[in-house]
PDB file of N, CA, C and O in Angstrom:
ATOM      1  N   UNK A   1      42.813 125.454  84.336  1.00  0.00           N
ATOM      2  CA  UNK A   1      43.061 125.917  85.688  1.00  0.00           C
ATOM      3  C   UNK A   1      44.103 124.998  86.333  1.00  0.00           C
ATOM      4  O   UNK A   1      44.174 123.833  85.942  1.00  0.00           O
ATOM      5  N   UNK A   2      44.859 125.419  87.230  1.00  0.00           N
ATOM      6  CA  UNK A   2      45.578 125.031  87.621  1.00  0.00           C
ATOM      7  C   UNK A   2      45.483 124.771  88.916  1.00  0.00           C
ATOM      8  O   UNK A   2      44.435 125.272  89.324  1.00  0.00           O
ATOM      9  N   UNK A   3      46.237 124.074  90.017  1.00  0.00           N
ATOM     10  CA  UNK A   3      45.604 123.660  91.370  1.00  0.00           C
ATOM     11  C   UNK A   3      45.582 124.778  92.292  1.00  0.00           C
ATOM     12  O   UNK A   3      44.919 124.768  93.330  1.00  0.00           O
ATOM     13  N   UNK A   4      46.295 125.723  91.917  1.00  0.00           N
ATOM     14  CA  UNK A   4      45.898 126.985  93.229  1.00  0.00           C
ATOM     15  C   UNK A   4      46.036 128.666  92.420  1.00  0.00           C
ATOM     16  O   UNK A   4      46.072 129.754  92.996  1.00  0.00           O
ATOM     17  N   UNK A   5      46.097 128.370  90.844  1.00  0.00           N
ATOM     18  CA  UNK A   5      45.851 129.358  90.049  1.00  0.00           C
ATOM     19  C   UNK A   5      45.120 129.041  88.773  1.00  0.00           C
ATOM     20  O   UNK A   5      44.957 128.012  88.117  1.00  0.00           O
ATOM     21  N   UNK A   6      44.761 130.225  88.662  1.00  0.00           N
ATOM     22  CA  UNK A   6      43.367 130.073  87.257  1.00  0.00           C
ATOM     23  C   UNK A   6      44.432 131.317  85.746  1.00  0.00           C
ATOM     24  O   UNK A   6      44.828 132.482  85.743  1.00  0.00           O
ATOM     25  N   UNK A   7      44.477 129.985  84.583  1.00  0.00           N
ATOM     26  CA  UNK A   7      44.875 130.512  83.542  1.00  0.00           C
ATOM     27  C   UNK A   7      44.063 130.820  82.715  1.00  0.00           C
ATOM     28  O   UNK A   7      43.056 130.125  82.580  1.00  0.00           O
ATOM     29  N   UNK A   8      44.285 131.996  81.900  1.00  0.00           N
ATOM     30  CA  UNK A   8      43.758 132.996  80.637  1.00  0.00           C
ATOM     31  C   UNK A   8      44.651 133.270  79.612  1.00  0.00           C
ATOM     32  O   UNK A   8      45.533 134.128  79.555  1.00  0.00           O
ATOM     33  N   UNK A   9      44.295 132.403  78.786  1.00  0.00           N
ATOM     34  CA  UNK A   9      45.125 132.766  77.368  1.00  0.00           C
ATOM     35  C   UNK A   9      44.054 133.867  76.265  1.00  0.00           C
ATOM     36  O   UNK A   9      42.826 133.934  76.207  1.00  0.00           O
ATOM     37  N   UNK A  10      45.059 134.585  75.532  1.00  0.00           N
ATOM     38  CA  UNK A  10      44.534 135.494  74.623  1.00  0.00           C
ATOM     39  C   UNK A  10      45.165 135.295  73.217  1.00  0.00           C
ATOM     40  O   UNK A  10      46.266 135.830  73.088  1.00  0.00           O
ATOM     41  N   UNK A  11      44.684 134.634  72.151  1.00  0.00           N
ATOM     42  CA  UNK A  11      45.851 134.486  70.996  1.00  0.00           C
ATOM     43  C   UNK A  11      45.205 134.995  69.884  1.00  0.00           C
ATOM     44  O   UNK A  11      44.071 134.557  69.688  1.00  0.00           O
ATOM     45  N   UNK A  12      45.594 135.716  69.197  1.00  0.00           N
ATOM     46  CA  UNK A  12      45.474 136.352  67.829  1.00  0.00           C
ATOM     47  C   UNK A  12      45.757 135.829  66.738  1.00  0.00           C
ATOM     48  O   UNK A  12      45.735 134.599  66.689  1.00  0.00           O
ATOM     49  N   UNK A  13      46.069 136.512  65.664  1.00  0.00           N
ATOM     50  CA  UNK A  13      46.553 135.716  64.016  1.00  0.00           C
ATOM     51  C   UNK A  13      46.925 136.862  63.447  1.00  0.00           C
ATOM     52  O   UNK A  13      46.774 136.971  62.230  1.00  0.00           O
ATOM     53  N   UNK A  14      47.621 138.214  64.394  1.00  0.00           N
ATOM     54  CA  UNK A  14      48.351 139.106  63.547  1.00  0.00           C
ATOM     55  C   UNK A  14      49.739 138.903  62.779  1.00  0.00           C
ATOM     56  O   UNK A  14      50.110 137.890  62.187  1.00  0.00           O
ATOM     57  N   UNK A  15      50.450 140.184  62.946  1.00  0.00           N
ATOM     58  CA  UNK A  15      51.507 140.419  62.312  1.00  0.00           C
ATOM     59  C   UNK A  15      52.480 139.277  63.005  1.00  0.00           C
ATOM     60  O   UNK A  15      53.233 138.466  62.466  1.00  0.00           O
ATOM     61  N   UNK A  16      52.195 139.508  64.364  1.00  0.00           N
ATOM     62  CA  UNK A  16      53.184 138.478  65.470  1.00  0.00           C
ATOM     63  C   UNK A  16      54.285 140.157  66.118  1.00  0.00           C
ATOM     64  O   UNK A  16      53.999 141.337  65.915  1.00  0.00           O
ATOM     65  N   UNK A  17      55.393 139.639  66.817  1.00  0.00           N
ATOM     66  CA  UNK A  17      56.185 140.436  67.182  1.00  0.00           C
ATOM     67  C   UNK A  17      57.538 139.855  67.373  1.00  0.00           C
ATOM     68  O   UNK A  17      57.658 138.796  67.989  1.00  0.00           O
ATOM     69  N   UNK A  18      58.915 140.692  66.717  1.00  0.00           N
ATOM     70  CA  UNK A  18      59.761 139.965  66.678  1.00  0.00           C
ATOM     71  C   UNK A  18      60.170 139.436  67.834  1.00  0.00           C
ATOM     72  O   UNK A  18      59.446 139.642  68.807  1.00  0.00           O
ATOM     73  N   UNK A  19      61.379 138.654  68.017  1.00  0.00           N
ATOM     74  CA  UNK A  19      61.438 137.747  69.089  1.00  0.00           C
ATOM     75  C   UNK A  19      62.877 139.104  69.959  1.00  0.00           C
ATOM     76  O   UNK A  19      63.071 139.323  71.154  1.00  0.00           O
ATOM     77  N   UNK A  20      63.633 139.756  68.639  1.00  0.00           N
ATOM     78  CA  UNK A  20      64.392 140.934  70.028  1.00  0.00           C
ATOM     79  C   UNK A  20      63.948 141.799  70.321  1.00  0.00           C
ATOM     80  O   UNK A  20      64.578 142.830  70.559  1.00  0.00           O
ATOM     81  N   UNK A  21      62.165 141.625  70.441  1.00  0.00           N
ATOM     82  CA  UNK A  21      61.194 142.910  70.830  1.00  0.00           C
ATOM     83  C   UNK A  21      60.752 142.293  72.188  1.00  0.00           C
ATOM     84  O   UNK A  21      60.771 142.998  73.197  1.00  0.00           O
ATOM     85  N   UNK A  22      60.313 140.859  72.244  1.00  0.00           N
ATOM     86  CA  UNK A  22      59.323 139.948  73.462  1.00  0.00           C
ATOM     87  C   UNK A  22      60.082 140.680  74.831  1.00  0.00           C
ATOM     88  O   UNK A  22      59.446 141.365  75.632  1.00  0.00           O
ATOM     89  N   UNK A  23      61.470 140.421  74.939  1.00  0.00           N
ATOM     90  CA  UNK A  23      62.128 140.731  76.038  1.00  0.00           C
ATOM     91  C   UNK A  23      62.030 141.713  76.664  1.00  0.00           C
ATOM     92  O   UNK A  23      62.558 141.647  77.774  1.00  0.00           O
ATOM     93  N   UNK A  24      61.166 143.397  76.204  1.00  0.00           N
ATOM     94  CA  UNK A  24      61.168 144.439  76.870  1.00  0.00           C
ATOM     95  C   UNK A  24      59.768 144.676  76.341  1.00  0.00           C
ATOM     96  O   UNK A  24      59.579 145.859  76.056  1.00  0.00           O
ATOM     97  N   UNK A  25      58.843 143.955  76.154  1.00  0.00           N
ATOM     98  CA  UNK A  25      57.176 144.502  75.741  1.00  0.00           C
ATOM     99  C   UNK A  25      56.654 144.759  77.241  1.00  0.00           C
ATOM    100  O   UNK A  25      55.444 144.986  77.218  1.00  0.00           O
ATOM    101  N   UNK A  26      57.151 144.790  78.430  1.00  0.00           N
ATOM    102  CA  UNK A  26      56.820 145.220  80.025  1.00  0.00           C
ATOM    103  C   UNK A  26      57.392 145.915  80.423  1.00  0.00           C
ATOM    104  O   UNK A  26      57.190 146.431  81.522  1.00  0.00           O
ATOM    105  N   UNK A  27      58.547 146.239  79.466  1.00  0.00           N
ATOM    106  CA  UNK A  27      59.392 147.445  80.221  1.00  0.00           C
ATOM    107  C   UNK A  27      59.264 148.992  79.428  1.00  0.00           C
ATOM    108  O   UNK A  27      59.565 149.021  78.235  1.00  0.00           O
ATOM    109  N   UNK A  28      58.879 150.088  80.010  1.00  0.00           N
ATOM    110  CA  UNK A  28      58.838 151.207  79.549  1.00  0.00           C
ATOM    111  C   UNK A  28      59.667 152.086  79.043  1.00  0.00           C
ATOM    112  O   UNK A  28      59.254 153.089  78.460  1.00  0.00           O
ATOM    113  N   UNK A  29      61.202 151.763  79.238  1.00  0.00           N
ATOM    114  CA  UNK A  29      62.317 152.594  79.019  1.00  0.00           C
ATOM    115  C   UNK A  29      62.874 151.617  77.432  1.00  0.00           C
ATOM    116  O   UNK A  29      63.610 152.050  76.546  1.00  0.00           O
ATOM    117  N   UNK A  30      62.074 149.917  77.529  1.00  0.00           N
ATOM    118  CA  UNK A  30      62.717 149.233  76.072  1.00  0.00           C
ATOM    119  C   UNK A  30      61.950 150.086  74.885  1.00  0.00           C
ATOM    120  O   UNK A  30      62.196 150.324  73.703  1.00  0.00           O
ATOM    121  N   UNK A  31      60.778 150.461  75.909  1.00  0.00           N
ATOM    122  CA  UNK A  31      59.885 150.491  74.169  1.00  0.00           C
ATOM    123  C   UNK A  31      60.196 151.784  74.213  1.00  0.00           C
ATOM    124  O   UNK A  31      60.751 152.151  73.177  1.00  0.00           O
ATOM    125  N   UNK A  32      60.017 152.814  75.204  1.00  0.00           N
ATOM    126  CA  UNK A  32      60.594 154.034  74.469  1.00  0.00           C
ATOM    127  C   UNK A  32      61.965 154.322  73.612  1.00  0.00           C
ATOM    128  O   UNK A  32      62.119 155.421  73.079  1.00  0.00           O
ATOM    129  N   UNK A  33      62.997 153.242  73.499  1.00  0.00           N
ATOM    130  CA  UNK A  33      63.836 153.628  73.069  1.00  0.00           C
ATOM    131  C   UNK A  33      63.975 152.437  71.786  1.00  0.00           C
ATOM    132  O   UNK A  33      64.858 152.423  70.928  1.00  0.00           O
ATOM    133  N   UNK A  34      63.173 151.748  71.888  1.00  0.00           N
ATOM    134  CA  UNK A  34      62.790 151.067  70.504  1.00  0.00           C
ATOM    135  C   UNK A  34      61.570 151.780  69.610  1.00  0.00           C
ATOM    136  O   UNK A  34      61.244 151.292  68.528  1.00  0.00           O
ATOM    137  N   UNK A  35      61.205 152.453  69.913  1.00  0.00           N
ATOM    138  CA  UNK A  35      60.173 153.282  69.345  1.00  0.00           C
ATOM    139  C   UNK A  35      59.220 152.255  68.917  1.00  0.00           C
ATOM    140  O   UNK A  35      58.907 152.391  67.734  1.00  0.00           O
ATOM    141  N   UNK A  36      58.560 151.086  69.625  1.00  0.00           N
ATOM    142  CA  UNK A  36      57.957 150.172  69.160  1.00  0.00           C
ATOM    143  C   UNK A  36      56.716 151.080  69.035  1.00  0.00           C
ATOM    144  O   UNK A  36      56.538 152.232  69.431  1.00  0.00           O
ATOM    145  N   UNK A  37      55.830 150.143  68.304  1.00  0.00           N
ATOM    146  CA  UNK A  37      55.002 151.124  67.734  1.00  0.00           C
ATOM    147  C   UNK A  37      53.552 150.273  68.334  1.00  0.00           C
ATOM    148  O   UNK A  37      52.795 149.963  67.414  1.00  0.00           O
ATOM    149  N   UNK A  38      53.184 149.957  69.411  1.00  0.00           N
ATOM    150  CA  UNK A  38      51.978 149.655  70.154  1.00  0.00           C
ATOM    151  C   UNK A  38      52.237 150.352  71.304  1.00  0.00           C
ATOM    152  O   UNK A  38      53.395 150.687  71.555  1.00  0.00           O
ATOM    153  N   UNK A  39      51.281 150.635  72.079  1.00  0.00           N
ATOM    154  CA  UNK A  39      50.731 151.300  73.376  1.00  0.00           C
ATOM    155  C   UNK A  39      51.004 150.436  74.314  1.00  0.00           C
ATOM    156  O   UNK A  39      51.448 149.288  74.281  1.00  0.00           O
ATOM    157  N   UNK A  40      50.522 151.480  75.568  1.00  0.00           N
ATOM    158  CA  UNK A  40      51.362 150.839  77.048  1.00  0.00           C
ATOM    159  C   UNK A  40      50.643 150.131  77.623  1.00  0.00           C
ATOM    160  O   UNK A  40      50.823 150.114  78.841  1.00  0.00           O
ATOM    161  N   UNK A  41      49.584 149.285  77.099  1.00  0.00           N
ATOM    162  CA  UNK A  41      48.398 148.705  77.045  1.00  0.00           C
ATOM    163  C   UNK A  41      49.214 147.092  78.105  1.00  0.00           C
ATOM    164  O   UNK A  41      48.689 146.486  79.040  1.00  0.00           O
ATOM    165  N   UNK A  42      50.500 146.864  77.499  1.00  0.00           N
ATOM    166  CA  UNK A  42      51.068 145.500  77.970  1.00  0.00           C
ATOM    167  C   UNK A  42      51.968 145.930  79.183  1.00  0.00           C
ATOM    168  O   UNK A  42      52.373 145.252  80.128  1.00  0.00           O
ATOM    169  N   UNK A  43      52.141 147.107  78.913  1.00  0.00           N
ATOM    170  CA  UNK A  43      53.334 147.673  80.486  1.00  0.00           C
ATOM    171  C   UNK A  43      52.102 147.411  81.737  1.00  0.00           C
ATOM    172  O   UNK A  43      51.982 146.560  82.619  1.00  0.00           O
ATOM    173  N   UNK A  44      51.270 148.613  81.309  1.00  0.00           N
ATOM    174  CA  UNK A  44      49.862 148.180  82.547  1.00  0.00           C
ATOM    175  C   UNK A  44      49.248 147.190  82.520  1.00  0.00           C
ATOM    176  O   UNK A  44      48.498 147.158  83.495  1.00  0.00           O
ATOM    177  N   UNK A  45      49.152 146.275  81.864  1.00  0.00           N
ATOM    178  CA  UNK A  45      48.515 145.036  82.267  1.00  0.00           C
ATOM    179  C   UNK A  45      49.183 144.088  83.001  1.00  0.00           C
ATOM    180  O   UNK A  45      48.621 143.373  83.831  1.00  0.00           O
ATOM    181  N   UNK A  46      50.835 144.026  82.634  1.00  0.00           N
ATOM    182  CA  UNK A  46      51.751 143.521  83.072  1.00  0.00           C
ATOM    183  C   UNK A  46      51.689 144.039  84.892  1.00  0.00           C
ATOM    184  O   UNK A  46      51.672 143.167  85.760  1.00  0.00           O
ATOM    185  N   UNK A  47      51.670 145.050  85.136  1.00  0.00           N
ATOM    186  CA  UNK A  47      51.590 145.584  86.521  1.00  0.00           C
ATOM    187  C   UNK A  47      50.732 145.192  86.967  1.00  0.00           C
ATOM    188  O   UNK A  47      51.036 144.417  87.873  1.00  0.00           O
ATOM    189  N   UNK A  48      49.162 145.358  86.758  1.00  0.00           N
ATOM    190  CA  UNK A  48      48.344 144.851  87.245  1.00  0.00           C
ATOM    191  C   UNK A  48      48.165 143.284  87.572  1.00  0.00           C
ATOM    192  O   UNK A  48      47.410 143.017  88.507  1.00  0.00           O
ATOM    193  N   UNK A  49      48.628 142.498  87.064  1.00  0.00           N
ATOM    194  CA  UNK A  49      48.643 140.946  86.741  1.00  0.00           C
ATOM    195  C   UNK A  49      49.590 141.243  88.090  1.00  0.00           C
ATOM    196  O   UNK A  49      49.113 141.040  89.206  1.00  0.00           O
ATOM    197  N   UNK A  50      51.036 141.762  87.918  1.00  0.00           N
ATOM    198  CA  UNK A  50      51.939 141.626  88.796  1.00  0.00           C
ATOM    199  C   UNK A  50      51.491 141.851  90.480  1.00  0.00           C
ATOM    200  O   UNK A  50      51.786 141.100  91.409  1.00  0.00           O
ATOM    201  N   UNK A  51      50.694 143.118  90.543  1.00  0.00           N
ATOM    202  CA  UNK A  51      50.266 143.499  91.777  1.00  0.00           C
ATOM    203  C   UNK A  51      49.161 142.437  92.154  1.00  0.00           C
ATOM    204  O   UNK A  51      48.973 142.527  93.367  1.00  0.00           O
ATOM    205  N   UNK A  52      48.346 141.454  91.586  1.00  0.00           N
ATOM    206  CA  UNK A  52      47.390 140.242  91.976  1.00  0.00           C
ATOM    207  C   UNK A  52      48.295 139.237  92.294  1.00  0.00           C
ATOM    208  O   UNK A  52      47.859 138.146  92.663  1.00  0.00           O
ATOM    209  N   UNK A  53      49.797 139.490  92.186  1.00  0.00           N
ATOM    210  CA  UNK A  53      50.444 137.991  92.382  1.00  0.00           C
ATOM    211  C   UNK A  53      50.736 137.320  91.292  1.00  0.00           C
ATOM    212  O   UNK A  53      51.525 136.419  91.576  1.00  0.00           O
ATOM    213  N   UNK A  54      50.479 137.338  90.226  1.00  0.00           N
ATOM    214  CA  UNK A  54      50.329 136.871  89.187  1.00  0.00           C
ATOM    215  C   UNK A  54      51.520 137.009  87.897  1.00  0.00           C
ATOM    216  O   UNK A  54      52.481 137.777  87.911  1.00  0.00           O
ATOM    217  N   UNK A  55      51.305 136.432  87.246  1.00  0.00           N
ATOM    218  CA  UNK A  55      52.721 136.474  86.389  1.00  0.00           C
ATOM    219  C   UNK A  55      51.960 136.497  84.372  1.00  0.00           C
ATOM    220  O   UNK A  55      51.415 135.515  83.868  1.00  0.00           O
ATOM    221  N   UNK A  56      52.106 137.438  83.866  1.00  0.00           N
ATOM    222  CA  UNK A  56      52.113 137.453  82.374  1.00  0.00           C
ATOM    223  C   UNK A  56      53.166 137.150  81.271  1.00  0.00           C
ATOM    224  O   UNK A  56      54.272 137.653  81.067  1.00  0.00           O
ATOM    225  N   UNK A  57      52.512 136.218  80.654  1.00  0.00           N
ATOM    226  CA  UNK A  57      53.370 135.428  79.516  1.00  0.00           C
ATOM    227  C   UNK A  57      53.066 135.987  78.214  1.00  0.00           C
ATOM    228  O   UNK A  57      51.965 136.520  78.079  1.00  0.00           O
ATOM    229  N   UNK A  58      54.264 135.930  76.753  1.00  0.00           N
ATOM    230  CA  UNK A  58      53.939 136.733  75.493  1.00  0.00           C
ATOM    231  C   UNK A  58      55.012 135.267  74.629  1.00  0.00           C
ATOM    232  O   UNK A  58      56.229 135.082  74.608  1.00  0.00           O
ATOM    233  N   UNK A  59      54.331 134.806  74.273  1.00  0.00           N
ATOM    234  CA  UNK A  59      54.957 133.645  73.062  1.00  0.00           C
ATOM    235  C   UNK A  59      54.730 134.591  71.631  1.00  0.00           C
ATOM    236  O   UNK A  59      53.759 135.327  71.460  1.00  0.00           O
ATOM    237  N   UNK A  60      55.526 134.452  70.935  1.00  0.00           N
ATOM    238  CA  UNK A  60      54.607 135.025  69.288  1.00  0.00           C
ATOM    239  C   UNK A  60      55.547 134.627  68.195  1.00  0.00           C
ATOM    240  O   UNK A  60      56.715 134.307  68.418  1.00  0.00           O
ATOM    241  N   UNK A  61      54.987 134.659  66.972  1.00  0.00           N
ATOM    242  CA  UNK A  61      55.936 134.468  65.868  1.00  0.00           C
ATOM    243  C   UNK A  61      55.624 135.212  65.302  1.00  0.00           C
ATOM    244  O   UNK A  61      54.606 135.806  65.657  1.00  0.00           O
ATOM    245  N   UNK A  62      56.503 135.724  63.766  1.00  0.00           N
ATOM    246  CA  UNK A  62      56.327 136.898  63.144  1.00  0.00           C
ATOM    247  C   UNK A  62      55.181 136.479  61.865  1.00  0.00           C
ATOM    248  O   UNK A  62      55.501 135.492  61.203  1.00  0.00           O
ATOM    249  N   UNK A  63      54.334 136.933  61.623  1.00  0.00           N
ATOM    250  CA  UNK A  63      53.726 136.297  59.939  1.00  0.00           C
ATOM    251  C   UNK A  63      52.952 135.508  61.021  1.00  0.00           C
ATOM    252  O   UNK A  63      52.359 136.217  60.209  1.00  0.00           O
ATOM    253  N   UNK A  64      52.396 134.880  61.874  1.00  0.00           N
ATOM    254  CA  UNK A  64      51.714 134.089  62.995  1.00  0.00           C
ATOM    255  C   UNK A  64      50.640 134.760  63.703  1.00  0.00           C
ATOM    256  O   UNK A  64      49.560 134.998  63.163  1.00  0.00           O
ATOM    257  N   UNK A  65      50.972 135.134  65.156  1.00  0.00           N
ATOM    258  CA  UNK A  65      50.123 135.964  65.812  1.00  0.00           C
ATOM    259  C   UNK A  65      50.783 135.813  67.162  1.00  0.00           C
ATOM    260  O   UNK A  65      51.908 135.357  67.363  1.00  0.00           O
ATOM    261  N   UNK A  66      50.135 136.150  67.837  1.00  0.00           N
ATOM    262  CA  UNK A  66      50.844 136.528  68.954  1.00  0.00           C
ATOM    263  C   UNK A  66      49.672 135.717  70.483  1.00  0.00           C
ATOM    264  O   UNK A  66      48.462 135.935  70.531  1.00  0.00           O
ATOM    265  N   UNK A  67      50.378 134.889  71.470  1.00  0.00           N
ATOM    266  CA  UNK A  67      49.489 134.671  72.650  1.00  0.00           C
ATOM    267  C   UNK A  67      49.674 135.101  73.633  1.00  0.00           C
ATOM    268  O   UNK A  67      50.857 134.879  73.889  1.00  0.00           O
ATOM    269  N   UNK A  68      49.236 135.600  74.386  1.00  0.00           N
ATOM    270  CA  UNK A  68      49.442 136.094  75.881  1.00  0.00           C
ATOM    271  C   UNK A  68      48.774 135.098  77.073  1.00  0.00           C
ATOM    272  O   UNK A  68      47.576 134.836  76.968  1.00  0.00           O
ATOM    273  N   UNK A  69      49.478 134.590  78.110  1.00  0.00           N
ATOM    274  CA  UNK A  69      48.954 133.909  79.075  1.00  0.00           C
ATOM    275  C   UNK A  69      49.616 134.781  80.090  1.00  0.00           C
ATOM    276  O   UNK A  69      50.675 135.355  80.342  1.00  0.00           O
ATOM    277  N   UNK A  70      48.014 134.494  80.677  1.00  0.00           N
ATOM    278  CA  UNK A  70      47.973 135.328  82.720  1.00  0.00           C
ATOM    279  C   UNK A  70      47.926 134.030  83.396  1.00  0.00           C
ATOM    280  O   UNK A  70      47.336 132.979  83.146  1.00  0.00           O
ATOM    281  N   UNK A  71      48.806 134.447  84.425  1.00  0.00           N
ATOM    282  CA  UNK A  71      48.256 132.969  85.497  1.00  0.00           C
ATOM    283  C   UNK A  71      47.984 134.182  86.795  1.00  0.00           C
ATOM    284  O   UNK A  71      48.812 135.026  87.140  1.00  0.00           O
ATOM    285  N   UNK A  72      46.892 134.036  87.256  1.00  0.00           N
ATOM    286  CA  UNK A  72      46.668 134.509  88.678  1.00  0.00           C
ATOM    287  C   UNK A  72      46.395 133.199  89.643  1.00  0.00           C
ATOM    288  O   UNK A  72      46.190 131.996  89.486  1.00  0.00           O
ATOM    289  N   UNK A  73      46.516 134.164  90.765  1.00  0.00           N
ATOM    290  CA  UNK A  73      46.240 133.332  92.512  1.00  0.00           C
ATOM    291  C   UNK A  73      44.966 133.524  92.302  1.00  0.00           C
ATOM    292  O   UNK A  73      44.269 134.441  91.868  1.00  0.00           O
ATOM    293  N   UNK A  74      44.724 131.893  92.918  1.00  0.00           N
ATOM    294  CA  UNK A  74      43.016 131.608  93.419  1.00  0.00           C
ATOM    295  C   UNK A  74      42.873 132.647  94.572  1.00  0.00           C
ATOM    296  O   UNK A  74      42.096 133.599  94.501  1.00  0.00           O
ATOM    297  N   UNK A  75      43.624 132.411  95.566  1.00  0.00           N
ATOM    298  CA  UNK A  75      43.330 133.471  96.760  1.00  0.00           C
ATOM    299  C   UNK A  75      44.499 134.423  96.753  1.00  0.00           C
ATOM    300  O   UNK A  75      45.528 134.519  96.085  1.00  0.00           O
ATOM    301  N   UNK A  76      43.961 135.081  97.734  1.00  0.00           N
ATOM    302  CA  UNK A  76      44.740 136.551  98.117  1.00  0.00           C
ATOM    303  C   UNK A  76      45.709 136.489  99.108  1.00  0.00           C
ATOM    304  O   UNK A  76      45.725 136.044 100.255  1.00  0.00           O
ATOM    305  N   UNK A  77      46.795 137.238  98.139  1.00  0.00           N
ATOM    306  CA  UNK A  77      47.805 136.850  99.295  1.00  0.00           C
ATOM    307  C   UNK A  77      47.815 137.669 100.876  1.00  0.00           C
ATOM    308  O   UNK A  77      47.065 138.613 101.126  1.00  0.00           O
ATOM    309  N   UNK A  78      48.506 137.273 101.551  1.00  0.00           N
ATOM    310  CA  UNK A  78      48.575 137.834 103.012  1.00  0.00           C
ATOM    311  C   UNK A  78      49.217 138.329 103.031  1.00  0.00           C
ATOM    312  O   UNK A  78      49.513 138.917 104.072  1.00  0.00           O
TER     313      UNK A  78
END
């Protein structure tokens, strides 16, 4: 935790995801036209995180796995 936000990491031991994929895994128009092949599972989570104030992170390597960190606000913004 952090002094006025609380962190959540999520890390796996999959495939990983390449690194000229990370840059548009929140955007809906990258992956439709990359035909990436996972669900919009990270577009909406990404929004939701976004609408709390909050900011979502995606580190990964390929042959590795992949981590995701959320940082949200302790309180609500005004």
């Amino acid at each position: 935790m952090e002094d006025d936000r609380v962190c959540v990491g999520i890390r796996d031991s999959g495939v990983g995801i390449p690194a000229e994929q990370l840059g548009g895994l929140f955007d809906v128009a990258f992956r439709r036209r990359a035909r990436v092949k996972m669900g919009m599972g990270l577009v909406a989570d990404s929004h939701t995180v976004s609408e709390h104030g909050g900011k979502m992170h995606v580190h990964s390597n390929v042959g590795v796995g992949t981590e995701v960190i959320i940082r949200l606000p302790l309180r609500q913004r005004e």
